[in-house]
N, C-alpha and C positions, 0 to 999 in steps of 0.2 A: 504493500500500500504506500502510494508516495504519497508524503506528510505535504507536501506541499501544495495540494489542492483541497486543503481541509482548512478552514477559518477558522479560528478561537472565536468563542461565542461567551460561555460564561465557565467560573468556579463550578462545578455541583455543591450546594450549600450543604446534602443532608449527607456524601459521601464524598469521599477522596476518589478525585476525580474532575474531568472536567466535558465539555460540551462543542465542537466543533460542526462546522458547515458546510456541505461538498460547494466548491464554484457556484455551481449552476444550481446550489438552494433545492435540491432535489433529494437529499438524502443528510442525517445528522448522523456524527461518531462521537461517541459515547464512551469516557474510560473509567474504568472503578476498578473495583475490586470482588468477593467473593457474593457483597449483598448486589451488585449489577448482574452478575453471572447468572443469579437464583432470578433478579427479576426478567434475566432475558430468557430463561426456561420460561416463564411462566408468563410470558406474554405471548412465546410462541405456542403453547396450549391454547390460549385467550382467544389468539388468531385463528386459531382452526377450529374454533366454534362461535366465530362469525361476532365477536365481541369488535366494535370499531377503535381497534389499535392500530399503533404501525407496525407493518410488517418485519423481521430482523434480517436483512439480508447476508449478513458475515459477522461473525464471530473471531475473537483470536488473541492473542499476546505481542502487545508492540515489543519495540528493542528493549524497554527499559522496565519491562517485567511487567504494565498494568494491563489488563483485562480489557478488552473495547469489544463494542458490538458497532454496526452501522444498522442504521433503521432507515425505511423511506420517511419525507419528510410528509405530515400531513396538510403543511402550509407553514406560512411565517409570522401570522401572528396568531393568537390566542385570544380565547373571547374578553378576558381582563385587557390585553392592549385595544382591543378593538372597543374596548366600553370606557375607555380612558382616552380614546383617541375619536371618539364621537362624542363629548363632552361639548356644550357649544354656553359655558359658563354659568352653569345647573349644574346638582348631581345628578337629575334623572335618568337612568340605564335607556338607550333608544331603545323601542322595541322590536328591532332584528335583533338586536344580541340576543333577548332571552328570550324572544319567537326560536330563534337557533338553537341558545343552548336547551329550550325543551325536547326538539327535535333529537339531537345528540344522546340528552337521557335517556328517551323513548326508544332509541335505537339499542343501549349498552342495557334499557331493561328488560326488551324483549330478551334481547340474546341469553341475561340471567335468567329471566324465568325459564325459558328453552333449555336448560344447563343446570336445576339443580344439582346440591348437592347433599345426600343422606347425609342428617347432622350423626354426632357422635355425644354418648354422654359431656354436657358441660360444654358443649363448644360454643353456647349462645352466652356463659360466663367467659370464656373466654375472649369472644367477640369483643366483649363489655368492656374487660379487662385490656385487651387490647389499643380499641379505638377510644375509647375514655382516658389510658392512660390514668388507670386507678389509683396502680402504687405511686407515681408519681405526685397525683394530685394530693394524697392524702399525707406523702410524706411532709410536703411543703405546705401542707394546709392541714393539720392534724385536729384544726377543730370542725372541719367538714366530716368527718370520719369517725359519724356519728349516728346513733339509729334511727333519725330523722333522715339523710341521705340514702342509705340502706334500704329503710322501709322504699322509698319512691323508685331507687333502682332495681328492688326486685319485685314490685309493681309493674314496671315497665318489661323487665324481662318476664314477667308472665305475661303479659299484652302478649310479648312474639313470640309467645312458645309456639304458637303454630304457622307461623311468617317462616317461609323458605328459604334457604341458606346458600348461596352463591358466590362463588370468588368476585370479588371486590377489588376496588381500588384503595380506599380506604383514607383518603384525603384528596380525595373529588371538590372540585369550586373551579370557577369558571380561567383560573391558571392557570389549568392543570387540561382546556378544552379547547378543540380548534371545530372550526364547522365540519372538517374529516372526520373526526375522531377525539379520542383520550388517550394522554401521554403521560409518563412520568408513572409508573407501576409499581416503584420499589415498596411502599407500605400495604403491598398486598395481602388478602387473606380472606378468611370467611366473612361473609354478612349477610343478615339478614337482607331480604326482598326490599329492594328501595334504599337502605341505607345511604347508599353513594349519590343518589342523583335526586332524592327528597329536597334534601337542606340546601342545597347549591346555591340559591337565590338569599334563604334566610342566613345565614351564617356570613353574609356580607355585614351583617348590622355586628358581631363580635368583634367588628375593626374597627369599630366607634366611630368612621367618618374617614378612616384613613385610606381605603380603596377609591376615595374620592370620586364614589356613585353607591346610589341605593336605588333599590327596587321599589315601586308602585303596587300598594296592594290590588290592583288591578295586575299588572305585570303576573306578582307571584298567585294570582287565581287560574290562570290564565294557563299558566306553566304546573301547575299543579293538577291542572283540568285535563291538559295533555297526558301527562304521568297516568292519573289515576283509567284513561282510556286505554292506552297502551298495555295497563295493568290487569284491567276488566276481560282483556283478550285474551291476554296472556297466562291469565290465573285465574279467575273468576273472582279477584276480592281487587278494593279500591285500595295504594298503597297508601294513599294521603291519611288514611284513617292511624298511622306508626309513627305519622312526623312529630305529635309531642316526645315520645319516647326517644326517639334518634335526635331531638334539638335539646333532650335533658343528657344525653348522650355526648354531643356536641360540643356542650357547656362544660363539660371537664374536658375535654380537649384542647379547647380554646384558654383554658385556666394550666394545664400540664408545662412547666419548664417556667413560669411566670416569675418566680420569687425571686428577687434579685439576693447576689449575695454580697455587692458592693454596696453600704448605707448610702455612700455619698450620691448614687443614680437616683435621685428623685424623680426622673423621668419614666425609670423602667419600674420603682417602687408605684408609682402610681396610675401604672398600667396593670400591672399587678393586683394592683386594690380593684379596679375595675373590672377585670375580669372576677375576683372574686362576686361582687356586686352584681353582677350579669349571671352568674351561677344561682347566687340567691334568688332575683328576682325569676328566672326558670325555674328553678324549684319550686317557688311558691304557686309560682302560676298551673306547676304540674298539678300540684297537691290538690288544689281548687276544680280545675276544669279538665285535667286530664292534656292538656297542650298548651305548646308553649306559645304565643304571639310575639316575634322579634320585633314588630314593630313599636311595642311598650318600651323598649330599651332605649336607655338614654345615649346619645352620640358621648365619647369622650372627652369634647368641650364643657358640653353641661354638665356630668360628672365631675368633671376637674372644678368647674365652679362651685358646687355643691359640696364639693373633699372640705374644698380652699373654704367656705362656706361654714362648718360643721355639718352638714345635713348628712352625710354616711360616714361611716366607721372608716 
């Protein structure tokens, strides 16, 4: 492989590694190491039952020992650039991005439902444990981790005890989507039916303002309405009826790695608090109604104001 028709594109931030671009924008090279490897096995399974990935065309070991794969490309931007890049001095998301990204979901949820997977004792705790990033959460937050928390999330995983189990992306959001397909597989693993492509829209509000666009509850009805059709076909039950579960789900995810451990960052300290705060208010709202409403959340400004304020802990 000559190196010199390959562009540097970016770092990989979650893996040692990095991200290149043939010439002609047709194809990206990939290098990592043993977790790239596992995700390029398991994307070429993905592909061959019709999940919209890219395909791997080569595999191998450069000179200086890392692991690469080449994938075709699915396009050049991603629906986050494209919803950043139609911004016209709003945050309002246009509505082709998320006419598209329901499309997109609706494609990667047939293909799940077409593709279960027999669960195995515990693997819908595991899911939990997994995409919530439990231990994590409760070690940095040991007053979450509590029979109040407990009682809701095993609440919720009785809701899907009988919700279908399919390999997953497992940090799905419109970054990670181009109007081809879905890219970036390494936090792969089981999930329940819908997990990945439910929240997509709602889990933009967990960035308080910082993807600089939100969704219209018109938007996320809209996209949700797609989902649950797609759904109806594909399985006979509506998925939208698990998104509280998957956005109390969510909320420890978006809380997981939070806790600074430098005092003097009062920027990340206070990012911290907020997501804690966002965790609570889902919670609450679980416990109440059974689902979560992201658009009750407050943006990070007005939080900040409210800290600075007294108004939250």
């Amino acid at each position: 492989m000559n190196e010199n028709t390959w562009r540097f594109v970016k770092k990989r931030t979650t893996a040692n590694g990095a991200v290149y671009v043939s010439a002609d924008k047709t194809r990206y090279r990939r290098t990592g190491g043993a977790e790239l490897q596992a995700e390029a096995q398991f994307q070429r399974r993905i592909a061959d039952l019709n999940y919209p990935v890219p395909h791997v065309l080569e595999e191998g070991v450069t000179d200086d020992g890392h692991y690469y794969i080449v994938e075709e490309s699915l396009g050049d931007q991603t629906l986050h650039e494209r919803a950043v890049a139609s911004l016209d001095g709003g945050r309002d998301l246009a509505d082709d991005v998320t006419d598209t990204a329901a499309q997109v979901a609706a494609r990667l949820l047939r293909a799940q439902a077409a593709h279960r997977v027999q669960p195995t004792p515990g693997a819908l705790r595991q899911w939990l444990d997994s995409a919530g990033f439990t231990h994590n959460v409760f070690q940095e937050n040991p007053d979450l981790d509590n029979t109040r928390t407990h009682a809701a999330l095993d609440h919720a995983l009785d809701r899907l005890g009988t919700v279908p189990l399919a390999r997953g992306h497992l940090d799905y959001g419109l970054p990670n989507v181009l109007p081809a397909g879905v890219i970036d597989w390494q936090h792969h693993g089981l999930v329940p039916l819908g997990y990945d492509v439910l929240p997509a829209l709602e889990i933009i509000a967990f960035k308080g303002g910082n993807k600089g666009y939100t969704a219209s509850p018109g938007q996320r009805h809209r996209y949700l309405a797609v989902l649950d059709d797609a759904s109806l076909h594909a399985s006979g039950q509506p998925v939208s009826q698990n998104l509280g579960a998957y956005l109390l789900v969510k909320a420890l995810f978006f809380l997981a790695l939070m806790r600074p451990t430098d005092p003097s960052r009062t920027d990340k300290h206070l990012k911290w608090q907020y997501r804690r705060h966002l965790f609570t208010k889902g919670l609450e709202q679980y416990e109440r109604t059974g689902t979560v409403d992201t658009a009750l959340f407050p943006g990070l400004k007005e939080f900040a104001a409210g800290h600075s304020a007294g108004d939250h802990p």
